[in-house]
N, C-alpha and C positions, 0 to 999 in steps of 0.2 A: 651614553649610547643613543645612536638614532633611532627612532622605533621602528622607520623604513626599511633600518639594513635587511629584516629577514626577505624583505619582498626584495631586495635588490641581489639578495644571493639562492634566492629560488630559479632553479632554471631547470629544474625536471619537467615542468612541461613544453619549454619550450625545446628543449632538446629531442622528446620524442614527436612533437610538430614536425622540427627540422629534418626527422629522422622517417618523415612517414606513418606511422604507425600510434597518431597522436588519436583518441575513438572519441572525443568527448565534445559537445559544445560545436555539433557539424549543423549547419545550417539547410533545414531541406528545403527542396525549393515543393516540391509537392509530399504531404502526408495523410495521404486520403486511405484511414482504414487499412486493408493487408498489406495493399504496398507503399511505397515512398519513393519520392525521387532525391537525387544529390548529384546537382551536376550534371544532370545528364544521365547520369546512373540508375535504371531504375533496380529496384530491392524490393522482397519479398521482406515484411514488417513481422520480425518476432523479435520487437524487445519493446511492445506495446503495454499497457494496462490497460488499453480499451476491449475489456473481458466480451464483453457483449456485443460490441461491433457498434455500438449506436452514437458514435460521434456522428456517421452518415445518416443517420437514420432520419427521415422526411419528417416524420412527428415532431423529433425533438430540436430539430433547424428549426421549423417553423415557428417551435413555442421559444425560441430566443429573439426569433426576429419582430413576432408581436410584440414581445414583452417592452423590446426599443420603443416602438414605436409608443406604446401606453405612457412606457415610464420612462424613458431616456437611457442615456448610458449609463449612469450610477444614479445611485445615493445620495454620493457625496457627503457623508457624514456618518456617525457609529450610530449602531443599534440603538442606544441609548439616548440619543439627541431625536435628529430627524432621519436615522438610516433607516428605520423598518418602516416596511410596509408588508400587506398585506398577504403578497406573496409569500415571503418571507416565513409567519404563522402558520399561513397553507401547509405549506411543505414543512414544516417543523409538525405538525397534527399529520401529517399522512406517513413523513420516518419515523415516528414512535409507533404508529400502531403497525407498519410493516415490518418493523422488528421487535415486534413486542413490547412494549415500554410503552410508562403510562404519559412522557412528555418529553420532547426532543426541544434541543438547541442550536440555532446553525450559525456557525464559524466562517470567519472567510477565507479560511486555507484547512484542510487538516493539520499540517504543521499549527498552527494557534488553537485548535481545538484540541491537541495533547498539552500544550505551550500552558493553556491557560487553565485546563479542569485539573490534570494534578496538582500546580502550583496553587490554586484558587482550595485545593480540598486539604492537601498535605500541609499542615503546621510544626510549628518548631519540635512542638514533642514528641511527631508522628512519626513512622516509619513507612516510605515508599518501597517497595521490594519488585526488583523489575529481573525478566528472564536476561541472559548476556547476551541473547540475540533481538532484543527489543530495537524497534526504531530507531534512529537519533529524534526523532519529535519526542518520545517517552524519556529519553533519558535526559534532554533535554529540559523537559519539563516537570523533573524531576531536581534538577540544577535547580531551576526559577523559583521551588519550593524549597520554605523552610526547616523541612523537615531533613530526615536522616535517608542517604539511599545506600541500598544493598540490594546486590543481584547475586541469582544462583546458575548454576551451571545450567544450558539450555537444554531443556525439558525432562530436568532429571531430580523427579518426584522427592527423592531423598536427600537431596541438596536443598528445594525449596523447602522441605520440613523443617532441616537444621537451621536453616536460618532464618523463617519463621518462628521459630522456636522462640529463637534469644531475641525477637525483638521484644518479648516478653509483655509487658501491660501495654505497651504504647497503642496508641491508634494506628491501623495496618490498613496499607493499601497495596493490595496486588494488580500489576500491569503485565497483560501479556499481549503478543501479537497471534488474532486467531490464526490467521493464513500467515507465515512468515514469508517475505517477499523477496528473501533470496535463492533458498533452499525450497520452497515449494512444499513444507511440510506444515502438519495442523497443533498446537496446542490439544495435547489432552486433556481436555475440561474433565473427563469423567475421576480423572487422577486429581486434580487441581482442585476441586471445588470440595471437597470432605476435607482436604489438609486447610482449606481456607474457614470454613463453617468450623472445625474444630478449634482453630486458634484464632476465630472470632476477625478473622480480618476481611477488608471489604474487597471484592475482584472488578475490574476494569481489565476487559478486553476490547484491542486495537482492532476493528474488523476491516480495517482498508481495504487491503486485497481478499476480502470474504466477502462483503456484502454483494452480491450478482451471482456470485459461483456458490458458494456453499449453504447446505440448509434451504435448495430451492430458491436462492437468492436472498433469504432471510439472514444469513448467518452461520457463525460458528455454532453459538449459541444453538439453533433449531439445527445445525447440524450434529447435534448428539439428542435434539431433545432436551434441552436445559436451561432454556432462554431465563426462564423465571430465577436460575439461580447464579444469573450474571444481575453484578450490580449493576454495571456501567457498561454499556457499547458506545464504542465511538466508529466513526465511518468517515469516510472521506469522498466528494463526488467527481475527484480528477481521474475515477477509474472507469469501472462500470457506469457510473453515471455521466460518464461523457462531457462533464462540467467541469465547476474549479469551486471548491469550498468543502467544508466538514459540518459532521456534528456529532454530538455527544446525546447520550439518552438514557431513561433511567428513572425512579422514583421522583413524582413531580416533585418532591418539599428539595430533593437531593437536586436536582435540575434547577430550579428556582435558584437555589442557595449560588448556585454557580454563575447564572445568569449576572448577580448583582456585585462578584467577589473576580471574574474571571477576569483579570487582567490584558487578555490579546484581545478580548474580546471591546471589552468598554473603551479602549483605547485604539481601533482599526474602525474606520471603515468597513460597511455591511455590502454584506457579497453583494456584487451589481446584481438588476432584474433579468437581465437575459442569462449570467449563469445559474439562478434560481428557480427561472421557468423552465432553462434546460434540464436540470439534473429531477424538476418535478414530473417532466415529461417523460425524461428518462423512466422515473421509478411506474409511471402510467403502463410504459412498453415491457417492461418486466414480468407485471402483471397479466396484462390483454396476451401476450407472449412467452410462455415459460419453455418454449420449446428452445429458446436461444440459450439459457441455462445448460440445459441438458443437452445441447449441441455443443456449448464450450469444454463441459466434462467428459463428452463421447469424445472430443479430439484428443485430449488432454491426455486420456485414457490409454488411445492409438497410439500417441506419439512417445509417450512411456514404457510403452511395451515393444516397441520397433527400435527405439534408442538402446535399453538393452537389449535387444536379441542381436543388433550390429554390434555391441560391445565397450559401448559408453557407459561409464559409472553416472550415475544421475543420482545419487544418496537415498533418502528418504519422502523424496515429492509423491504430494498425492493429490495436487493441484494441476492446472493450468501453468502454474510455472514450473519451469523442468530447468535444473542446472546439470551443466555439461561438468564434471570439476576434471581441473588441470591441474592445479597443483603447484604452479609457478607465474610469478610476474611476465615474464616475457615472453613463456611460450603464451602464453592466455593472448596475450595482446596480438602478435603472432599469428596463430588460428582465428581470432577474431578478424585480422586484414583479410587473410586466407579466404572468409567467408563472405565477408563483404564485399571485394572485389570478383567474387563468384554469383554478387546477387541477393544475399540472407542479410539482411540487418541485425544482429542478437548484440547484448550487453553485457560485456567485458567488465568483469567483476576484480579488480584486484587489491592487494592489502596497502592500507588497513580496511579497506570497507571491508573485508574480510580476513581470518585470522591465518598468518602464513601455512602453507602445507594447503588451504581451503579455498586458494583462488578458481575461478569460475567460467564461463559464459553463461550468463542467465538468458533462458529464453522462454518467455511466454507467446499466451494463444487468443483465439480469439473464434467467436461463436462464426462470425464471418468467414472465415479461412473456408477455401476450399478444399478438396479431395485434391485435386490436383498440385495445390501447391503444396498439401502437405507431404505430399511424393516427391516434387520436386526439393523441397527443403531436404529429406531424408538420404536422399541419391546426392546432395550437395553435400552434406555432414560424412556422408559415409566414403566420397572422394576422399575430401579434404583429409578429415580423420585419417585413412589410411599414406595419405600423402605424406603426412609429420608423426607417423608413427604411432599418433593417437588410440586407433585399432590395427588391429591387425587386417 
């Protein structure tokens, strides 16, 4: 058999290309912040992660463009040969103490910073134990490890006991996503962390879409007050921090360990200077700025409560992201045209990336938005919606 043949008889998306309605892989020609262009199209931008708004931000332009200038465009080599540099450090000593932890690691993607610290910690005898709505980076990097994976039904305390249970003497590692990035709901640590302490296993939480928004911008973790009984945060700086890289943090000896063992890590190229001085600058503005925080949650807040009272199901979010759920492949894709072509940018979620009956439009917010477009966004959803039957 040819190994081509699958790719020679895939043609789902070329058919919805052909058919119009193809949302994926659009090329903008401007994406500056709330809105975006396409074609000529201009669009009101909700299907960003730029939580905070500071991809534009003057501070954090600026500390990319010096950084060229110091240090060039890359690296050009891993962390481990002649990738780091000093910047690098910096910003690893200012994300541990801004989330607590006594010593950070920086990744040059988030994806390699899940990729690399559970495969790098989880061994053959261990047991990795991930939620079933964990990332593909977690599960992922969960594959790359030796050890055994099992997951329990999403976020259902009784499920993870049982099967904590029977992993029995091994060495346990619990991965969850604080902020889950499709559904906009939070991991209950306060539930999660007594079933983990009592059956001795270690917890790593995924704070990708946490760190900016939740806990003041510190986290899941300092959003219940619990930082101290997370073992592991990881973060990523392609969101709120307006850059492109991750890291992992945590007990220096546990850090270290991973430093020397983390397989994306010793083998990639170290994040270039200019997205290290961005995503440093970023974390600068966070600070000096905590009003953008609490302006991304005060939209967040609005737009949840206006969603349903026009009579949108939006599940269980209690974030910045807010899912629209439909329920089907094709109307999802559908109403996503619908809105697009009205002006709204949002992200069309359909299976497998979600589980059937649980198809989507995902839309998230950002600390920039204004009052005005969030009114126009709402008068656009609440058209549309009632156009396709949506609401009433």
């Amino acid at each position: 058999m040819d190994i081509f043949e699958k790719c020679l008889n895939y043609t789902t998306a070329r058919e919805a290309i052909a058919g119009g309605y193809y949302p994926y892989f659009l090329a903008l020609t401007e994406n500056e912040g709330t809105e975006a262009v396409y074609k000529g199209h201009r669009l009101i931008m909700c299907g960003s992660n730029n939580y905070l708004g500071l991809t534009t931000h003057p501070q954090v332009r600026q500390a990319a463009l010096d950084a060229i200038q110091r240090y060039g465009t890359s690296c050009t080599g891993s962390r481990f040969l002649n990738g780091t540099i000093e910047l690098h450090e910096q910003l690893e000593s200012e994300i541990a103490e801004w989330v607590g932890k006594e010593a950070a690691l920086v990744f040059s993607t988030g994806m390699q910073t899940n990729l690399g610290t559970i495969s790098a910690l989880v061994s053959r005898d261990d047991v990795v134990i991930l939620d079933k709505q964990d990332h593909a980076s977690i599960v992922d990097g969960a594959k790359l490890s030796w050890g055994k994976t099992v997951r329990f039904r999403h976020n259902d305390m009784a499920d993870l006991e049982r099967v904590i249970s029977a992993a029995g003497e091994a060495g346990k590692l619990v991965v969850v996503d604080g902020l889950y990035s499709m559904e906009g709901d939070i991991a209950p640590l306060p539930d999660i962390i007594p079933i983990c302490k009592k059956h001795g296993a270690r917890l790593m939480v995924d704070d990708a879409h946490a760190t900016g928004v939740l806990g003041g911008g510190h986290g899941t973790g300092a959003h219940f007050n619990m930082t101290g009984d997370v073992d592991l945060i990881m973060s990523t700086f392609s969101k709120s921090f307006a850059s492109l890289g991750g890291f992992i943090a945590g007990d220096d000896s546990v850090v270290h360990y991973i430093k020397h063992h983390a397989r994306a890590m010793i083998f990639s190229a170290s994040i270039p200077p200019a997205n290290a001085a961005a995503a440093l600058a970023a974390l600068h503005v966070m600070k000096a700025e905590p009003e953008r925080i609490q302006r991304v949650n005060d939209i967040a807040a609005h737009m949840r409560q206006e969603y349903k009272r026009l009579g949108f199901e939006i599940g269980k979010s209690e974030s910045p992201i807010i899912p629209i759920l439909i329920g089907d492949d094709m109307r999802t894709l559908a109403i996503w045209k619908a809105l697009f072509d009205a002006g709204i940018f949002v992200n069309p979620v359909i299976s497998p990336a979600v589980p059937e009956g649980h198809q989507l439009l995902r839309t998230s917010y950002m600390a920039t938005h204004t009052d005005e477009q969030m009114s126009r966004v709402l008068e656009t959803f609440a058209k549309v919606g009632k156009q396709v039957g949506l609401i009433s």
